[in-house]
PDB file of N, CA, C and O in Angstrom, chain B, residues numbered from 101:
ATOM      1  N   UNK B 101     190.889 200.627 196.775  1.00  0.00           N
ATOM      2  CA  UNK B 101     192.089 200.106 196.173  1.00  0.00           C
ATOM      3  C   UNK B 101     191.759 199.700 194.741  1.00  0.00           C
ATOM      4  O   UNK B 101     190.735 199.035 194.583  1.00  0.00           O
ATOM      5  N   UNK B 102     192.346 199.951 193.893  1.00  0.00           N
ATOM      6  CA  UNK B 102     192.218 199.921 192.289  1.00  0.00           C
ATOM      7  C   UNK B 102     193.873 198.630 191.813  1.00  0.00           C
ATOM      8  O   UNK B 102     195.094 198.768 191.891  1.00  0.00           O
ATOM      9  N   UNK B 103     192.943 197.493 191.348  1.00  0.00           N
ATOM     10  CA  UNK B 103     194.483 196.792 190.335  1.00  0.00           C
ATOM     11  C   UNK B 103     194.340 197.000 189.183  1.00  0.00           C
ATOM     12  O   UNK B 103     193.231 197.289 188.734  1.00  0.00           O
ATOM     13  N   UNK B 104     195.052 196.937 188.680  1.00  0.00           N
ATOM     14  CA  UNK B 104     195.370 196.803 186.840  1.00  0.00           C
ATOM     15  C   UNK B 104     195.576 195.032 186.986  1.00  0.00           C
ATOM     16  O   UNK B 104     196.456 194.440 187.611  1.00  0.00           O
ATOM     17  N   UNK B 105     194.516 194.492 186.235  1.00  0.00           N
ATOM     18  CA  UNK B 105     195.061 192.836 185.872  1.00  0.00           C
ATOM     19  C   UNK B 105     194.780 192.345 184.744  1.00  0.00           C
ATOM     20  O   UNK B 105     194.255 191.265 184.476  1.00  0.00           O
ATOM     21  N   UNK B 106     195.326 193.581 183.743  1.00  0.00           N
ATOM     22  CA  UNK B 106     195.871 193.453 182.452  1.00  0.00           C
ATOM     23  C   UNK B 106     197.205 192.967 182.709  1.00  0.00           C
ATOM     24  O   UNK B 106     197.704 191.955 182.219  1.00  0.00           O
ATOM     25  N   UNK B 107     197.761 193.805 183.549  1.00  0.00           N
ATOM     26  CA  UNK B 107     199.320 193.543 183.516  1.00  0.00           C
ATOM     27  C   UNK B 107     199.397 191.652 182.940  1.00  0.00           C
ATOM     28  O   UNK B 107     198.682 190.661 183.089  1.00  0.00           O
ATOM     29  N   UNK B 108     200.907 192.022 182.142  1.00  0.00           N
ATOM     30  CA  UNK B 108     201.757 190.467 182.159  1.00  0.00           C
ATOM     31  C   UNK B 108     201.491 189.565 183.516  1.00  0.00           C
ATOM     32  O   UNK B 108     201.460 189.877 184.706  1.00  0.00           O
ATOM     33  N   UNK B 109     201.324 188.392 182.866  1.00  0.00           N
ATOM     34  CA  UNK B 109     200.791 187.508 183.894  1.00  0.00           C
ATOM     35  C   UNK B 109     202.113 187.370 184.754  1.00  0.00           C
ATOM     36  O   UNK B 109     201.946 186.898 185.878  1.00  0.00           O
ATOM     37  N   UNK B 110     203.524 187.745 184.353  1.00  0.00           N
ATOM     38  CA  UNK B 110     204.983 187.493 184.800  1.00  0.00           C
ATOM     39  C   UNK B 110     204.827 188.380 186.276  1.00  0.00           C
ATOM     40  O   UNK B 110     204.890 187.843 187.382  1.00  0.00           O
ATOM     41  N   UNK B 111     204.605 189.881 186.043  1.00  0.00           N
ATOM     42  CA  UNK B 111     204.403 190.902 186.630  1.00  0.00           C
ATOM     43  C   UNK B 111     203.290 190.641 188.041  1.00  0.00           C
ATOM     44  O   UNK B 111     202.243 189.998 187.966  1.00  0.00           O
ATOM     45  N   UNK B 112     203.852 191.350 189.366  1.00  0.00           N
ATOM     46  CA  UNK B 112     203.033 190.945 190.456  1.00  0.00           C
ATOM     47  C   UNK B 112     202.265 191.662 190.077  1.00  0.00           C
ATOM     48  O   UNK B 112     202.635 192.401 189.165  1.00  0.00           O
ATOM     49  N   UNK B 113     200.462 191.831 190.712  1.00  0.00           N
ATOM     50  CA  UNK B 113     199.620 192.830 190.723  1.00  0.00           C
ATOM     51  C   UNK B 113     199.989 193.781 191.899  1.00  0.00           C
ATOM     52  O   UNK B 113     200.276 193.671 193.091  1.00  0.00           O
ATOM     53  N   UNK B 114     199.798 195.058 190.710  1.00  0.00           N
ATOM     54  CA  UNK B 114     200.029 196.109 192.153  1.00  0.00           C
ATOM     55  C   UNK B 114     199.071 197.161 191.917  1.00  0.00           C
ATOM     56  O   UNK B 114     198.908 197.503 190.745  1.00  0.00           O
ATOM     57  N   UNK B 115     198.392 197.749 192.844  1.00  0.00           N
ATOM     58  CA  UNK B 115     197.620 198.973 193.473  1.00  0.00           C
ATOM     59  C   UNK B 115     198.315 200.241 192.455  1.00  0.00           C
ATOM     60  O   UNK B 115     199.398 200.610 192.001  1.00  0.00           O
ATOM     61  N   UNK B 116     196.729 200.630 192.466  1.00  0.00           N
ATOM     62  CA  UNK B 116     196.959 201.973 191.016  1.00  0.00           C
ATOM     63  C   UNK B 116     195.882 203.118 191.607  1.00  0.00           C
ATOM     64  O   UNK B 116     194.858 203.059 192.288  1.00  0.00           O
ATOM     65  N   UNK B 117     196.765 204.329 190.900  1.00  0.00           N
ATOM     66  CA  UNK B 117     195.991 205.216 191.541  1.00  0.00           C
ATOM     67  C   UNK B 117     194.481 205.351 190.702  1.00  0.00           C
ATOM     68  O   UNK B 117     194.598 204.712 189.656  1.00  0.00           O
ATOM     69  N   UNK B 118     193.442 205.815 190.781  1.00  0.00           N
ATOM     70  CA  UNK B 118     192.433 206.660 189.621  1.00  0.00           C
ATOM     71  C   UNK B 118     193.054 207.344 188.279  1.00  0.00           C
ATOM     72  O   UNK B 118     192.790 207.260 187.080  1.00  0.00           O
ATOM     73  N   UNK B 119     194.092 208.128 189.126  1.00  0.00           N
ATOM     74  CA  UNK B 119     194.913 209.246 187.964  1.00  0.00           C
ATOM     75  C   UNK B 119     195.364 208.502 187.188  1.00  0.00           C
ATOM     76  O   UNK B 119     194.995 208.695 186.030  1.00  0.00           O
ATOM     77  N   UNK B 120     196.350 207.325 187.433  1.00  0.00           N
ATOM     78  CA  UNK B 120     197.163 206.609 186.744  1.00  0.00           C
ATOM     79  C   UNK B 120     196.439 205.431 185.142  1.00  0.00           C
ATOM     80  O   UNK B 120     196.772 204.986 184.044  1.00  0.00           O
ATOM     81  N   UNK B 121     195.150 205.469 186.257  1.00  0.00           N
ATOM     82  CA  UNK B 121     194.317 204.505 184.771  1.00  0.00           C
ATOM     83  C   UNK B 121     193.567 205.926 184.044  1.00  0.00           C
ATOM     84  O   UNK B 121     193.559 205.875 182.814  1.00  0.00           O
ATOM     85  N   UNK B 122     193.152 206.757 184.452  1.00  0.00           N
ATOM     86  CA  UNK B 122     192.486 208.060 183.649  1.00  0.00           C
ATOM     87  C   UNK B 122     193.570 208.769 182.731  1.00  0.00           C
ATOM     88  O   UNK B 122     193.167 209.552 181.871  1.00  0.00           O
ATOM     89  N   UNK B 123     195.079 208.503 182.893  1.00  0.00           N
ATOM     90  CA  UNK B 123     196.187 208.846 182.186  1.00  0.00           C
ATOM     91  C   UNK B 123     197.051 208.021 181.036  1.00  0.00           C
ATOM     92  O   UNK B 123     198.023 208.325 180.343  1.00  0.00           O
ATOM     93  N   UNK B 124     196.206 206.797 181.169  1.00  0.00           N
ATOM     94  CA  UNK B 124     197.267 205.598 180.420  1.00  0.00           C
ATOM     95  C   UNK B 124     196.552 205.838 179.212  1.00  0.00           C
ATOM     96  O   UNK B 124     195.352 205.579 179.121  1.00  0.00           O
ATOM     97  N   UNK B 125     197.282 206.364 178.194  1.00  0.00           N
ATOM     98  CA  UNK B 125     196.933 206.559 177.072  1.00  0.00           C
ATOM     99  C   UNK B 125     195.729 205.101 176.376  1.00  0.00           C
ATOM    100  O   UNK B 125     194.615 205.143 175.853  1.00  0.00           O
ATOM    101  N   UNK B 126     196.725 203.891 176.742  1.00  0.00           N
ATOM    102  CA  UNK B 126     195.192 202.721 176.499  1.00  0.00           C
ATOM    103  C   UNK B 126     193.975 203.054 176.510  1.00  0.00           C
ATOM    104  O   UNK B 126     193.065 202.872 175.701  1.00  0.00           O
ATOM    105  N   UNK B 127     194.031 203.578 177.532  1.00  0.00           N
ATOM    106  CA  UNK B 127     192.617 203.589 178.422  1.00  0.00           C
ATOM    107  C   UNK B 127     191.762 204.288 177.971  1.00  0.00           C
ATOM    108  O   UNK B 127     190.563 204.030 177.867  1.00  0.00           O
ATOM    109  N   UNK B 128     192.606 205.705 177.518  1.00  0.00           N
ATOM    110  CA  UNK B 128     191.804 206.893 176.798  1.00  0.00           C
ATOM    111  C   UNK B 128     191.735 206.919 175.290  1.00  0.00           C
ATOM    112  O   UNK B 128     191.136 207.718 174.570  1.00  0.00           O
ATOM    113  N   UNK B 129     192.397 205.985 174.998  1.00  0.00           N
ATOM    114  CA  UNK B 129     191.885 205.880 173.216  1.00  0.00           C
ATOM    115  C   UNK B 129     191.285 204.601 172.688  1.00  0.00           C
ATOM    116  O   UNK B 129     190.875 204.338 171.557  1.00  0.00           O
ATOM    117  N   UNK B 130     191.356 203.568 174.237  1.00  0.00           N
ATOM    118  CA  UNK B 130     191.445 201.670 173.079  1.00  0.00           C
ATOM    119  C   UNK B 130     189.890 201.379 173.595  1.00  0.00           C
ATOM    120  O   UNK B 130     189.732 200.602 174.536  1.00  0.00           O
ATOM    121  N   UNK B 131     188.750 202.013 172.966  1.00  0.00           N
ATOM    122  CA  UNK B 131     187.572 201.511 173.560  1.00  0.00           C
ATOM    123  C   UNK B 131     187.114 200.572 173.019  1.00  0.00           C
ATOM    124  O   UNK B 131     187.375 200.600 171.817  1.00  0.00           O
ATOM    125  N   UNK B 132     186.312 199.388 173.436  1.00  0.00           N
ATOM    126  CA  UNK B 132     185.420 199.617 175.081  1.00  0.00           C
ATOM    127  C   UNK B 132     187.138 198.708 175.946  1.00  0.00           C
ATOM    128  O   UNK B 132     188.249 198.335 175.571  1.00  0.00           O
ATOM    129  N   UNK B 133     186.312 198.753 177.243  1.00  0.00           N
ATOM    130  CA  UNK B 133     187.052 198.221 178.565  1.00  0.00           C
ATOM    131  C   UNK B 133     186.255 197.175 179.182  1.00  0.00           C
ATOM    132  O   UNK B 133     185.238 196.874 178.558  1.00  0.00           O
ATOM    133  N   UNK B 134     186.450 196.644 180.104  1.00  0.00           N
ATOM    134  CA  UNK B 134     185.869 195.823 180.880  1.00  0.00           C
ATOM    135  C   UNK B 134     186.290 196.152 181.728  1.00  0.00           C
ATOM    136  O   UNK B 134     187.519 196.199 181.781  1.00  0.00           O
ATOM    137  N   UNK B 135     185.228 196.698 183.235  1.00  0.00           N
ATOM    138  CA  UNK B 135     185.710 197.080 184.389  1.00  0.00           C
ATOM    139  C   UNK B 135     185.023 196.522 185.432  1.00  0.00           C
ATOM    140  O   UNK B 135     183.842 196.866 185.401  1.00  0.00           O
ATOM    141  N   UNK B 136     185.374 195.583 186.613  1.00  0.00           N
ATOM    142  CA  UNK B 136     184.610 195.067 187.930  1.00  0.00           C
ATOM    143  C   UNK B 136     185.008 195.265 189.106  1.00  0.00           C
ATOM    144  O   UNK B 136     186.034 195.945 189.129  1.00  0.00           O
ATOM    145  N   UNK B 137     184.586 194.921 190.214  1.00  0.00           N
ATOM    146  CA  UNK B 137     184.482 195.571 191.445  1.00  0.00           C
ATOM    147  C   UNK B 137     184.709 194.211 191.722  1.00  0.00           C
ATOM    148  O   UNK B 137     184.290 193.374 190.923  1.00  0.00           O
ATOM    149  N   UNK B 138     185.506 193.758 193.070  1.00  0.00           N
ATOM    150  CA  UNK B 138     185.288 192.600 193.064  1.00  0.00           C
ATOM    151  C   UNK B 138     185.558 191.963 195.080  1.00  0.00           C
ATOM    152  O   UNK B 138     186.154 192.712 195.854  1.00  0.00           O
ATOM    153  N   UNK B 139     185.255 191.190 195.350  1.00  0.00           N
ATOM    154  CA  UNK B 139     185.444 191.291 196.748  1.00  0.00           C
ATOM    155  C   UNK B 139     186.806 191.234 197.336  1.00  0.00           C
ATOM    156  O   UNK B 139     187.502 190.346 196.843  1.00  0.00           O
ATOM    157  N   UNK B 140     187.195 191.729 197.976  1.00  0.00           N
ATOM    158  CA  UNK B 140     189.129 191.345 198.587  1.00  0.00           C
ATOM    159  C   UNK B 140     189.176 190.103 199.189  1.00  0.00           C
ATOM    160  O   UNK B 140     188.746 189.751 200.288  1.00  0.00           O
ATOM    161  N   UNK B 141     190.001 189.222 197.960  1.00  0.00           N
ATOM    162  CA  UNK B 141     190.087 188.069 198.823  1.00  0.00           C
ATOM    163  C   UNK B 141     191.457 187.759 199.903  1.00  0.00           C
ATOM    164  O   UNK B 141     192.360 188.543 199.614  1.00  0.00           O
ATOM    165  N   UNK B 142     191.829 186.869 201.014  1.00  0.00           N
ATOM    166  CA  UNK B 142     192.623 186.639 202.000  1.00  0.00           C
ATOM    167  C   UNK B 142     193.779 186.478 201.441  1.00  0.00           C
ATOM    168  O   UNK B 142     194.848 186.972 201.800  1.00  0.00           O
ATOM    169  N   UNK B 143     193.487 185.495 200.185  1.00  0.00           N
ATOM    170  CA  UNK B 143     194.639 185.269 199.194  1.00  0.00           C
ATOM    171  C   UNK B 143     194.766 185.485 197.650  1.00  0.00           C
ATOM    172  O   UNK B 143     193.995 184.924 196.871  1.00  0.00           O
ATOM    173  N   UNK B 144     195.666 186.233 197.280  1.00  0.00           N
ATOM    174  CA  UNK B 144     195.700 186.489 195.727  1.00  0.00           C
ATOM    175  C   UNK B 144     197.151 186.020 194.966  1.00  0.00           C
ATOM    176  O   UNK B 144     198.163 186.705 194.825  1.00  0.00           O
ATOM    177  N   UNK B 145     196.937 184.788 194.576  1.00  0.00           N
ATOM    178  CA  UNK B 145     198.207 184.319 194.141  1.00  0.00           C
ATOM    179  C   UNK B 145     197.903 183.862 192.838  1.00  0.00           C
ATOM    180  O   UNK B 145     196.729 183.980 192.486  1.00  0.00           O
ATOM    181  N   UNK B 146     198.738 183.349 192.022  1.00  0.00           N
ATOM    182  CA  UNK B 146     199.204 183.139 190.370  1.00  0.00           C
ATOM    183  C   UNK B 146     197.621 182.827 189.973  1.00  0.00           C
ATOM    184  O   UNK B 146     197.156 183.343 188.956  1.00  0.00           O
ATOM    185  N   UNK B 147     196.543 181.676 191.092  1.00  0.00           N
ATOM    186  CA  UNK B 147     195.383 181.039 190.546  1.00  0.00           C
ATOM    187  C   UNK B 147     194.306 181.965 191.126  1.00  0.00           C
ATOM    188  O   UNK B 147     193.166 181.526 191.277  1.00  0.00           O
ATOM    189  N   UNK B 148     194.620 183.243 191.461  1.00  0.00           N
ATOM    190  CA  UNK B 148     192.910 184.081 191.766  1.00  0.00           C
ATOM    191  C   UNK B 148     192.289 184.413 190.935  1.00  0.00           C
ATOM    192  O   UNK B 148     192.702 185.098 189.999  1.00  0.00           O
ATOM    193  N   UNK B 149     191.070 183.980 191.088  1.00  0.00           N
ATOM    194  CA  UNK B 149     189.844 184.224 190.354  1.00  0.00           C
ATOM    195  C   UNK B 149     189.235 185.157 191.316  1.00  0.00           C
ATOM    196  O   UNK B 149     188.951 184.899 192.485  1.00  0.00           O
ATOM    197  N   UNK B 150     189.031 186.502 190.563  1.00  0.00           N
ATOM    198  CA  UNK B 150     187.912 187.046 191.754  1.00  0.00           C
ATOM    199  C   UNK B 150     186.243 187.195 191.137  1.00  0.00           C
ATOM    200  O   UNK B 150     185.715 187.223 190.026  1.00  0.00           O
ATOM    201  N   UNK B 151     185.773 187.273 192.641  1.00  0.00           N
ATOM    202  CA  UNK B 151     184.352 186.660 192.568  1.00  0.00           C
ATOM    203  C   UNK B 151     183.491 188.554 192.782  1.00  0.00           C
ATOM    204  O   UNK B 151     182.963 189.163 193.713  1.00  0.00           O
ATOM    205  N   UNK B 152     183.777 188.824 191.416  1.00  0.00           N
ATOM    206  CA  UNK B 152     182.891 189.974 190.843  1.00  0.00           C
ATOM    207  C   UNK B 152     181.641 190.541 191.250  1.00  0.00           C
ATOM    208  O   UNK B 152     180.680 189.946 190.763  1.00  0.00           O
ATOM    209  N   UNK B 153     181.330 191.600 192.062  1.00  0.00           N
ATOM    210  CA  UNK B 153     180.074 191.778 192.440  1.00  0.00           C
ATOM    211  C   UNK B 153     179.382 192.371 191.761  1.00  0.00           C
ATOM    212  O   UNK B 153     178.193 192.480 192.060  1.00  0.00           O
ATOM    213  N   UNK B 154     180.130 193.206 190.121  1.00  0.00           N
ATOM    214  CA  UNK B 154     179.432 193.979 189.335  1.00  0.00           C
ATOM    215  C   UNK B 154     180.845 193.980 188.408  1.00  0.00           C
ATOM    216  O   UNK B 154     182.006 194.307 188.653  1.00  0.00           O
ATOM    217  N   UNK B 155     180.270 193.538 187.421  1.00  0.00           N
ATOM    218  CA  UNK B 155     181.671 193.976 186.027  1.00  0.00           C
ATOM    219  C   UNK B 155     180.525 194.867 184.618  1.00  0.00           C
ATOM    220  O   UNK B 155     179.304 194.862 184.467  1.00  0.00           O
ATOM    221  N   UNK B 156     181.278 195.311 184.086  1.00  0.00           N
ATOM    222  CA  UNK B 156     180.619 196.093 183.152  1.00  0.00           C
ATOM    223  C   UNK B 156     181.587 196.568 182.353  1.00  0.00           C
ATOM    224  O   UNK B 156     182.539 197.067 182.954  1.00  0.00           O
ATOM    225  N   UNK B 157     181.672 196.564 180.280  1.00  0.00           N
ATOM    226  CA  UNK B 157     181.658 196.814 179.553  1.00  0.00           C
ATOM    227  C   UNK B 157     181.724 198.406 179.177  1.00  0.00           C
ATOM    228  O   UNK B 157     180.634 198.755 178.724  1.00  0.00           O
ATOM    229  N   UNK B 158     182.517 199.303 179.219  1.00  0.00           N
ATOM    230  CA  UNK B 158     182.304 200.648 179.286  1.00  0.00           C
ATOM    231  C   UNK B 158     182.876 201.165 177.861  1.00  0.00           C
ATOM    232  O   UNK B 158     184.075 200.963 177.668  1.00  0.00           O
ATOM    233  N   UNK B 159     182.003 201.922 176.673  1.00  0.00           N
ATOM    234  CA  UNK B 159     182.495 202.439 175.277  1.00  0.00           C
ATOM    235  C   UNK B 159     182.819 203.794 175.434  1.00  0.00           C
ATOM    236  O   UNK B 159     183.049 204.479 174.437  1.00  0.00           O
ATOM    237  N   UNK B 160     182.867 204.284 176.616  1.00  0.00           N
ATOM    238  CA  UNK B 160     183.358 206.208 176.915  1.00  0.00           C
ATOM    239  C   UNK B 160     183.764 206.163 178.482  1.00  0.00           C
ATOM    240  O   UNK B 160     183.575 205.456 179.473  1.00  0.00           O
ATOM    241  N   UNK B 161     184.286 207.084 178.188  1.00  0.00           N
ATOM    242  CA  UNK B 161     184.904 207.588 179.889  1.00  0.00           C
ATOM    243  C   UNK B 161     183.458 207.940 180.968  1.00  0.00           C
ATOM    244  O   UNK B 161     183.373 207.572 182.139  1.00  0.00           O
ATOM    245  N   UNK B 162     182.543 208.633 180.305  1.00  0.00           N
ATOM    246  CA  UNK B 162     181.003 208.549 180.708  1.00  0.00           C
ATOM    247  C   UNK B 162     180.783 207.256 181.020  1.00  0.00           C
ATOM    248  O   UNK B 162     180.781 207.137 182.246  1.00  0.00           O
ATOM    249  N   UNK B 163     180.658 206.568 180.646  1.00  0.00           N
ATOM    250  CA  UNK B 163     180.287 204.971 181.227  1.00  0.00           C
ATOM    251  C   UNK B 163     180.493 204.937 182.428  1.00  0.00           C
ATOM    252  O   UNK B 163     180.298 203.897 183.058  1.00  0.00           O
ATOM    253  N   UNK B 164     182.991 204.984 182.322  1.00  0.00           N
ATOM    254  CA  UNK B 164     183.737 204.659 183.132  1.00  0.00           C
ATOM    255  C   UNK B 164     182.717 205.416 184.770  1.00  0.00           C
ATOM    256  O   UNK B 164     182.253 204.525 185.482  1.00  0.00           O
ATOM    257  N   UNK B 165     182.486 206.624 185.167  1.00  0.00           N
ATOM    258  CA  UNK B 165     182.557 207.810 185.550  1.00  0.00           C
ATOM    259  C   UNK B 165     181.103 207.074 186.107  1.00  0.00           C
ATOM    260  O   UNK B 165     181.155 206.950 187.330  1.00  0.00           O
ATOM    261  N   UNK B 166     179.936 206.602 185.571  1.00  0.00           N
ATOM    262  CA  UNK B 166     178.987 206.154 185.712  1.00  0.00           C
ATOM    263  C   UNK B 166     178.750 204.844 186.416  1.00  0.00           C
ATOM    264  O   UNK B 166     177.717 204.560 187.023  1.00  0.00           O
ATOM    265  N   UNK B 167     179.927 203.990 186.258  1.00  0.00           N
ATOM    266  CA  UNK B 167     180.052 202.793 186.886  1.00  0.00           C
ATOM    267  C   UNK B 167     180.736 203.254 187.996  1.00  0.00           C
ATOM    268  O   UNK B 167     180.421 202.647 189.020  1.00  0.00           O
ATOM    269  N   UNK B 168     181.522 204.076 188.135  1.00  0.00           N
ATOM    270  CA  UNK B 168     182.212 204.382 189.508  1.00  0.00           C
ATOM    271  C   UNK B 168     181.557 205.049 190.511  1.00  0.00           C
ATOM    272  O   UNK B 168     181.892 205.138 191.692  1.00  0.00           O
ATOM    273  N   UNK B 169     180.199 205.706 189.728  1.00  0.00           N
ATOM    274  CA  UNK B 169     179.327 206.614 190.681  1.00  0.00           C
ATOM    275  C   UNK B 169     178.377 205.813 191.183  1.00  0.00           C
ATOM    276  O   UNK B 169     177.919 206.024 192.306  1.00  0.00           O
ATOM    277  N   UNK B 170     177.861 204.539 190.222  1.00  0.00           N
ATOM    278  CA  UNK B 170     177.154 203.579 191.270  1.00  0.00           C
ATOM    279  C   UNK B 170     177.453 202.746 192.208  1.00  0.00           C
ATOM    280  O   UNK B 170     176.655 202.102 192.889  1.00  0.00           O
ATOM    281  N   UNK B 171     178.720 202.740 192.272  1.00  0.00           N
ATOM    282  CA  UNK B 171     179.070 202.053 193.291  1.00  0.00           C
ATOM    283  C   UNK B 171     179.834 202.861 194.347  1.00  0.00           C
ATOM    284  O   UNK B 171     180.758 202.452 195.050  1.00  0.00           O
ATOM    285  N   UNK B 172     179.210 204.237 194.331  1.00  0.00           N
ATOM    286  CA  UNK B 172     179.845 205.234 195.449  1.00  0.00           C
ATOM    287  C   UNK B 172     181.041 205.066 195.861  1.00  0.00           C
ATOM    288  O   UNK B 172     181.279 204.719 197.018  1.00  0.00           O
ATOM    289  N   UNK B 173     182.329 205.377 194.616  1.00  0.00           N
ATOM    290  CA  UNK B 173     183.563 205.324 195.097  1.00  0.00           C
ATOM    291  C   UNK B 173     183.823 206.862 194.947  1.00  0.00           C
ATOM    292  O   UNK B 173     184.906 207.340 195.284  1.00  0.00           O
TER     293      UNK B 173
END
């Protein structure tokens, strides 16, 4: 399961495909990113903090592609 939690803090978080962040023009021109993996918590409301098992800094889609392959998704 993939979120976007860039979104407006107004906006609920919702489930994104791969395609959909590999297509958002942002994504593919506004480098670097910050991208983490993070554990599913029971509850995700206005105050979740999630507790990151790996975040990482990515300046190319190579990075992106590299962080997703170490963590065998």
């Amino acid at each position: 399961m993939l979120v976007d939690r860039k979104k407006d803090a107004s906006q609920p978080e919702t489930n994104v495909t791969l395609k959909e962040i590999l297509e958002n023009p942002e994504f593919e021109k506004c480098y670097p990113h910050t991208v983490g993996y993070y554990k599913e918590a029971a509850e995700e409301g206005a105050e979740f903090k999630p507790e990151y098992l790996e975040i990482r800094k990515i300046n190319a889609i190579e990075d992106f592609w590299l962080f997703l392959n170490s963590l065998d998704i």
